[in-house]
C-alpha positions in Angstrom: 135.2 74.8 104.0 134.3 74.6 100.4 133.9 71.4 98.5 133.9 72.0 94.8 132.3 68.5 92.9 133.7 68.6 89.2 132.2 66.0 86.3 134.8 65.5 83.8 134.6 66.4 80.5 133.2 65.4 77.4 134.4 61.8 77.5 135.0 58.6 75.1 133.9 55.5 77.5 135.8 52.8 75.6 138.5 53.7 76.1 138.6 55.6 78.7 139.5 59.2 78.0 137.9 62.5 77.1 137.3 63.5 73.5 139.0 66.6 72.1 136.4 69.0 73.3 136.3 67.1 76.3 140.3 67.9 76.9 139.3 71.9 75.7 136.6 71.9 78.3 139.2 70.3 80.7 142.0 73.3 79.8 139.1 76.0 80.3 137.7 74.1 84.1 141.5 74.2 85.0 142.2 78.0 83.9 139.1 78.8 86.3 139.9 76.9 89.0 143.6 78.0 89.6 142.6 81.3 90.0 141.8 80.9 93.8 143.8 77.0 94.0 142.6 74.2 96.2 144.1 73.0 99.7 143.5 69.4 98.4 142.5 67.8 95.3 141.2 64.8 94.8 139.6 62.5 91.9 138.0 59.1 90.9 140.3 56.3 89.7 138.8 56.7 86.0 140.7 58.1 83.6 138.2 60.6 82.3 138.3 62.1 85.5 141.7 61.9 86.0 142.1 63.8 82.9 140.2 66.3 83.3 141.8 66.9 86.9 145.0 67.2 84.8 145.2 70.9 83.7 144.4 71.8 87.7 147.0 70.1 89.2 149.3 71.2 86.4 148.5 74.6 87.3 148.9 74.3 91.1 151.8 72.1 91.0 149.6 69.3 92.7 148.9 66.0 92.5 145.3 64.0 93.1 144.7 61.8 95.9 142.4 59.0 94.3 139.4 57.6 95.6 137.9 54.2 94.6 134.8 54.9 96.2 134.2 57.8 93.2 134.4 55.3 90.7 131.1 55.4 88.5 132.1 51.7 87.4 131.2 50.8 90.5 128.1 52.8 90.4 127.5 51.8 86.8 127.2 48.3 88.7 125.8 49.3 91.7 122.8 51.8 90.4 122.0 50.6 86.6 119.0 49.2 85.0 119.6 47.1 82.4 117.7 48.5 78.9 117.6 51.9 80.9 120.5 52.7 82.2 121.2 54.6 85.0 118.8 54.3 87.4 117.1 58.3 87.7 116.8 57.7 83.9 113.9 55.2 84.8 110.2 55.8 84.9 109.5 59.1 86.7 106.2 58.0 87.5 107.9 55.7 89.8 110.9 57.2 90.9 108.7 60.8 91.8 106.1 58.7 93.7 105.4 60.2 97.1 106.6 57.0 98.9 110.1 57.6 96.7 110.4 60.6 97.9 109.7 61.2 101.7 113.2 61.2 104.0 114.4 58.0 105.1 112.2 55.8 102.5 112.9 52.3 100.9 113.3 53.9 97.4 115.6 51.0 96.7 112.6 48.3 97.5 110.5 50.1 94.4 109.8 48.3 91.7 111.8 49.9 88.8 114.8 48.8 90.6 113.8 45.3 90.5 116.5 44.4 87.9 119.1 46.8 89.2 122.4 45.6 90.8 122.0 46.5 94.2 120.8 50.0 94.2 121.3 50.3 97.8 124.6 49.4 98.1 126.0 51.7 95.4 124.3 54.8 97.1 125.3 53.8 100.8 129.0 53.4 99.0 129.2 57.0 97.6 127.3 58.3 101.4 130.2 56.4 103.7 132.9 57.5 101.3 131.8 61.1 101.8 131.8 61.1 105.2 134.9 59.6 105.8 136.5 61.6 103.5 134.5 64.6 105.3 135.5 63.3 108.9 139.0 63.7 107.8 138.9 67.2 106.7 136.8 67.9 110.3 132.8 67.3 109.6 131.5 64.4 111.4 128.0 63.6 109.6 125.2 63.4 112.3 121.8 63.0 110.9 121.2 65.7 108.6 123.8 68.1 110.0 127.8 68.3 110.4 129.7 68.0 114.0 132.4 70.6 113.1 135.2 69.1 114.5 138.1 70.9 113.4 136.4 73.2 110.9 138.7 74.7 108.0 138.6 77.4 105.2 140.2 75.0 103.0 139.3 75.1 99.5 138.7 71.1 98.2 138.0 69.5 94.9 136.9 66.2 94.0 136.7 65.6 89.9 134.1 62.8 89.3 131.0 61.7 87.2 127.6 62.4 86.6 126.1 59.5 88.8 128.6 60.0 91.4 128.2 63.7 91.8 124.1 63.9 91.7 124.3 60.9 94.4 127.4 62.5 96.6 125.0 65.5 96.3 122.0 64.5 97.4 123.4 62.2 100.5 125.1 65.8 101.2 122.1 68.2 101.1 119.7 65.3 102.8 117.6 65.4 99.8 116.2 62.1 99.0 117.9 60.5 96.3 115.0 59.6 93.8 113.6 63.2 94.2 117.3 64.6 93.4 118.3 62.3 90.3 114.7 63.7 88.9 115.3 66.8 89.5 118.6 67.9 88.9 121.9 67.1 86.9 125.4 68.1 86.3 127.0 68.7 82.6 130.3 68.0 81.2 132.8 70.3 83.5 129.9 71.9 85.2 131.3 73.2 88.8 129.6 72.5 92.0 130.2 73.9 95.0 129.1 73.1 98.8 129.5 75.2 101.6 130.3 73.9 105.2 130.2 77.2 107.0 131.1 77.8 110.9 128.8 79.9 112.6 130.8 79.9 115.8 128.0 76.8 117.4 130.1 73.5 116.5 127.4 72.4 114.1 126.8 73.2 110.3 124.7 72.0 107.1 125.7 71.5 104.2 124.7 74.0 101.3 125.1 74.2 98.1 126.3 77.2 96.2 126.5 76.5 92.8 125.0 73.7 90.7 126.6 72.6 87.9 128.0 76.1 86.5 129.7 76.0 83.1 131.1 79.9 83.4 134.2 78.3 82.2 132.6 77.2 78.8 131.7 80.2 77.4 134.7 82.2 78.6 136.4 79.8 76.3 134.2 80.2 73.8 133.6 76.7 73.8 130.5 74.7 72.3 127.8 73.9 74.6 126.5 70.9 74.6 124.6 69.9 77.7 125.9 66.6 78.7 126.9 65.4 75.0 123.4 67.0 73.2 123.6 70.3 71.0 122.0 72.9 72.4 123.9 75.6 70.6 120.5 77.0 69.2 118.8 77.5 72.8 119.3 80.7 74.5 120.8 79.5 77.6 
């Protein structure tokens, strides 16, 4: 199975919608993805994402299943720090601390979370929504690995958020969280795609394929601007 994590596009948070490059960059995602089509789509209950799911679904003549637990504001909630913002936006020196970082830690106990909303309960939201959405497409989560169940070669997208999509990501891979949001990111349509492949032994990882690819943008010959910032003049 393949599980393709889109961000949407280049949004306008209040209200809730994508800007006009946002809806280009939405078109351009959408021409990509219908090239191979998904077996199921789904997206988070914001419109941003919603809207950039749009131009897919058009294409396939599908519709999205939504799920709440995608939501980023619950995340917003869950995960920010007020007068920083998200939480991986904090102090690195904290959040790349060796006790941040080790498997199975109490990241959520260190201190620059100390005026956060519940840190822990947004992440262990976005982990138990992915694998019950997993363990009904056939991947039962034990540990660090995947009980294949009823494996597929189903093709499956999930349009989402920035926050939502680095922490579905790292509860996928096994990577502790803190060490993830420091170190990697998704941009504004950027594709992601994880690979649950059966090896014939009823057990499989999850691993990632792509990271945040943004083929789509340049095809179009659209601006890029990493995440909102101009970055037209960097050779990327």
């Amino acid at each position: 199975m393949l599980l393709y994590i889109i961000r949407h596009g280049e949004p306008i948070y209040g209200p809730d919608t994508l800007t006009e490059l946002g809806r280009e960059q939405a078109k351009a995602v959408g021409k990509r993805l219908s090239v191979h089509g998904f077996d199921r789509i789904y997206s988070s209950p914001n419109g941003r994402a919603r809207e950039t799911a749009q131009p897919t679904c058009e294409a396939l003549g599908m519709t999205p299943e939504i799920l709440p637990w995608a939501s980023e504001d619950l995340l917003w909630r869950d995960l920010a720090v007020p007068g920083v913002g998200w939480s991986f936006n904090g102090d690195v020196r904290q959040l790349r601390a060796s006790e941040m970082t080790l498997p199975d830690s109490r990241w959520y106990d260190a201190p620059v979370f100390d005026e956060a909303l519940a840190p822990r309960e947004g992440y262990e939201r976005i982990a138990a929504g992915a694998d019950e959405l997993l363990r009904g497409l056939g991947y039962e989560h034990e540990g660090q690995i995947y009980r294949i169940v009823n494996g597929t070669n189903e093709r499956v997208a999930l349009f989402c958020h920035q926050g939502v999509g680095v922490t579905l990501v790292s509860h996928l891979l096994n990577i502790p969280p803190c060490l993830f949001w420091t170190s990697f990111d998704m941009t504004h349509t950027g594709v992601t795609v994880i690979h649950f492949e059966d090896h014939g032994y009823g057990y499989t990882s999850a691993k990632c394929l792509v990271l945040s690819d943004t083929a789509h943008i340049y095809e179009a010959g659209l601006p890029y601007r990493y995440s909102g910032h101009n970055h037209e003049d960097v050779p990327l």
